[in-house]
N, C-alpha and C positions, 0 to 999 in steps of 0.2 A: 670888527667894522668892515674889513675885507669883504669878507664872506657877506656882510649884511648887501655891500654895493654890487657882489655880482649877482645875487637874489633880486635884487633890483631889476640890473640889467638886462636877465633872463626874461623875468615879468615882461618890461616894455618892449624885447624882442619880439617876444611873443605875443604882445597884443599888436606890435605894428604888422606881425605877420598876417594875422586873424582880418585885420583891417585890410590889406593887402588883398588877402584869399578872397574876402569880400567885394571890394571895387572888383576885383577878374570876374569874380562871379555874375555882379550885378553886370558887367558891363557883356559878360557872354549873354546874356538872358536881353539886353537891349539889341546888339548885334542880330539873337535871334531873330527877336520881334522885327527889327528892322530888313531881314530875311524876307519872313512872309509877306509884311505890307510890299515891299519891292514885285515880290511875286503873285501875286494878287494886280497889281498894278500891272503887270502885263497880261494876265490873264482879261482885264478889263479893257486893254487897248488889243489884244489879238481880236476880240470879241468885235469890238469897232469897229477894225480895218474887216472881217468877216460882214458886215452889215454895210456897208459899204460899197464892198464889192458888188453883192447879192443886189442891191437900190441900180447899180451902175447895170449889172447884167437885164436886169427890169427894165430898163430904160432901152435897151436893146429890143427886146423882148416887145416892148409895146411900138417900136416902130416896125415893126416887122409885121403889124395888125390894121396898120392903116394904110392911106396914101395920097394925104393931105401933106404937101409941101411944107406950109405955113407949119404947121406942129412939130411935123417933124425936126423941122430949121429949130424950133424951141425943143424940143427933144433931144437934138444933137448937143444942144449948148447946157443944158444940165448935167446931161451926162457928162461934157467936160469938169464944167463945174465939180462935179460927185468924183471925179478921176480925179483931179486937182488936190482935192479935199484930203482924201484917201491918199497921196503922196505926199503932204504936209503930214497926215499921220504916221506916215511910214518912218520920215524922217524926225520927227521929235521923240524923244524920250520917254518912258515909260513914267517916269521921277517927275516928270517939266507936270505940275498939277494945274497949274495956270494954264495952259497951252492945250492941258487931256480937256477942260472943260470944255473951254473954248469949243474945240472941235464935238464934243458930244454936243454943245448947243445948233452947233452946224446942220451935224446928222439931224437933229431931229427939225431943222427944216427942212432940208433935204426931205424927208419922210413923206412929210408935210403935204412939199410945193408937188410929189410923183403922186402924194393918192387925190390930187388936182387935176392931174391930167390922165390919170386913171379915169376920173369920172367925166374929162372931155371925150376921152378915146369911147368909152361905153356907149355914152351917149352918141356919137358918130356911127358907130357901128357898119364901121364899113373894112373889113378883114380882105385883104388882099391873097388870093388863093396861092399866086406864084410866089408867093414867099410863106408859106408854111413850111416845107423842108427846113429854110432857116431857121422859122419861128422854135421846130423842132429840136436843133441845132444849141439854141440858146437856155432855153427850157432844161434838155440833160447839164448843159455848163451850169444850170441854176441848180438843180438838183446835185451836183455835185458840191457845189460851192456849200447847200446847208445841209450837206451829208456830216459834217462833222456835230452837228447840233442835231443829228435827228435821235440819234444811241441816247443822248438824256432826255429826250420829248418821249421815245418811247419805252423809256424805263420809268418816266414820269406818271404816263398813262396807265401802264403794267401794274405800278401797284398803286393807280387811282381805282383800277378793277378791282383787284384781292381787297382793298377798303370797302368800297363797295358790296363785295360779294360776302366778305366777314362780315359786315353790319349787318344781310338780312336774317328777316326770322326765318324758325325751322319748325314744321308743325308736324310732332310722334305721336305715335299713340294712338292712330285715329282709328275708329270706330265706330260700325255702324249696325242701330240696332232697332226693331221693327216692335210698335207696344200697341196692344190693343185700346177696347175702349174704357178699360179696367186701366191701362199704363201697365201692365203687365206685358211680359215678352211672349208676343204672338209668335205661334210655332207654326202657322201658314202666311203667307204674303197676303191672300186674301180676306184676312183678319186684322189687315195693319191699318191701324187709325191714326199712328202718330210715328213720324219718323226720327229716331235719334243719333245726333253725331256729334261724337266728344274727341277731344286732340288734344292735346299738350305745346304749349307755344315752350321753346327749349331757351334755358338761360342764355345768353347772348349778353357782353360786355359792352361791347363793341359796337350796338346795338343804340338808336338813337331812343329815350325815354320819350314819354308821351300817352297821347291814345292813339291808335293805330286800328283801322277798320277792318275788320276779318270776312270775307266772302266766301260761302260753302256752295259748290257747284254740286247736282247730284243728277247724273245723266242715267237713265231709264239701258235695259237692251236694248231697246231699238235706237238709242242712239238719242232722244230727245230729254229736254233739260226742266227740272222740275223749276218752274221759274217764276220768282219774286222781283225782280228785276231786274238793271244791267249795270255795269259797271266797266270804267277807262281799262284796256287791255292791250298795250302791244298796238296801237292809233287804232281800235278798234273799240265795241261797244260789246262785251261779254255777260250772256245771262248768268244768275246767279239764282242760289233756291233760299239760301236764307243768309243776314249779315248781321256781325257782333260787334261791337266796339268797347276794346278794352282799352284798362291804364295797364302799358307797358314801363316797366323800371328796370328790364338788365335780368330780373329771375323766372324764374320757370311759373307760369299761368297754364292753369288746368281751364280748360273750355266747352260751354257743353250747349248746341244748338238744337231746334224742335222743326217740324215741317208737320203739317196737320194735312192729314191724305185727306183728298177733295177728290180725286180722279181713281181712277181703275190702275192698280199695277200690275203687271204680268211678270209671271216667274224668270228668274238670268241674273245676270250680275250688272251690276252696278256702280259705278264708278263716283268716287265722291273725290272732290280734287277742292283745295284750301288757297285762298289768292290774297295776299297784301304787299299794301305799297307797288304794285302795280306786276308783280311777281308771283308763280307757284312754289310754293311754301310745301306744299303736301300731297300724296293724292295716293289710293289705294281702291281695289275692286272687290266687291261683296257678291258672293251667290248665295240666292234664296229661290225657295222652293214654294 
């Protein structure tokens, strides 16, 4: 019977311990969480009193453009106001959630009532020369102030680029070749009745699906362009000699376009260049004889 009670005993040691190890546990993992939300929360009010500042240095900024009394007089008193604001933030807590609000609804008056007299001051347009050194003056303070937010805006952009630049197509393979009126391969240039040019558009994931319009440039030696029409290029209007439009899906399309000679070609090379989605995709130079 002894032995049966310390059997016992052991057991409910041991499960109170298990319980035990458990509450620590669960309560480390709450402490955790309660870590980062802490942290996070100040990262949300450093951000603030930064915007803040930046609205207050602006307000500086835009007096330094005019030289109307009257606005200014409202210009000085905002910007208190935004100073004001900005020192209630300073002094509250990161934790006080009632009090972070509050103030974020502030700021985005704030925001507000300065792109109001933004669009007073425009509309006045009247920039005071002998205060440009200062206007200069506040400008690098402002430049400074969103230096800390500029390193994620342009790691932002950085790889909105590489996005960007991964998703377009790539056109291999291309190929240019000269058929009589047989569509057999003419072995002089002055036998060409039909011009051929085949590519390969290359697998792309990354790659938005769809149809997507293909434009084949095909410039002459002397420089002029076998043309079918024009196409958006770079705020420009670019000729083109002939245009396809495929279903793109992500895999590899085999493409093959025609040009029907109408004109005189002279012997040299020739340059065939492939444009989509507003980009050079491809382009390689051909001599014939």
């Amino acid at each position: 019977m002894k032995k049966v009670l310390i059997a016992v005993a052991v057991v409910v040691i041991l499960a109170m311990a298990a319980v035990v190890f458990y509450l620590l546990m669960d309560n480390r993992n709450l402490e955790q969480e309660k870590l980062e939300m802490q942290e996070l929360a100040e990262l949300d009010k450093q951000e603030m009193e930064n915007d803040y500042e930046r609205l207050s240095l602006q307000y500086s900024e835009m007096m330094t453009q005019i030289n109307n009394d009257s606005i200014i007089a409202q210009l000085t008193q905002e910007q208190m106001r935004t100073q004001q604001l900005l020192q209630e933030l300073k002094n509250v807590k990161a934790s006080d959630a009632r009090e972070i609000t509050r103030l974020k609804k502030e700021l985005a008056t704030v925001r507000e009532v300065l792109r109001s007299y933004i669009r007073q001051v425009d509309s006045l347009n009247q920039v005071n020369m002998s205060l440009m050194a200062e206007n200069d003056r506040v400008k690098d303070a402002l430049a400074q102030s969103n230096q800390a937010n500029e390193g994620l805006r342009q790691e932002k952009q950085n790889l909105t680029e590489k996005v960007a630049i991964a998703a377009q197509l790539d056109a291999s393979g291309i190929s240019m070749q000269l058929l009589n009126k047989r569509q057999k391969t003419a072995k002089k240039i002055k036998d060409c009745k039909t011009i051929q040019v085949n590519f390969t558009i290359a697998r792309n994931v990354t790659a938005e699906n769809g149809n997507r319009t293909l434009y084949v440039r095909i410039q002459t030696p002397a420089g002029q362009v076998l043309t079918a029409g024009s196409f958006p290029y770079e705020n420009r209007q670019l000729e083109y000699s002939m245009k396809k439009v495929i279903e793109y899906a992500g895999e590899e399309v085999g493409v093959q376009t025609f040009w029907q000679v109408g004109e005189y070609l002279e012997a040299g090379q020739y340059r065939v260049s492939i444009f989509a989605d507003g980009n050079m995709i491809g382009s390689k130079t051909f001599t014939f004889n």
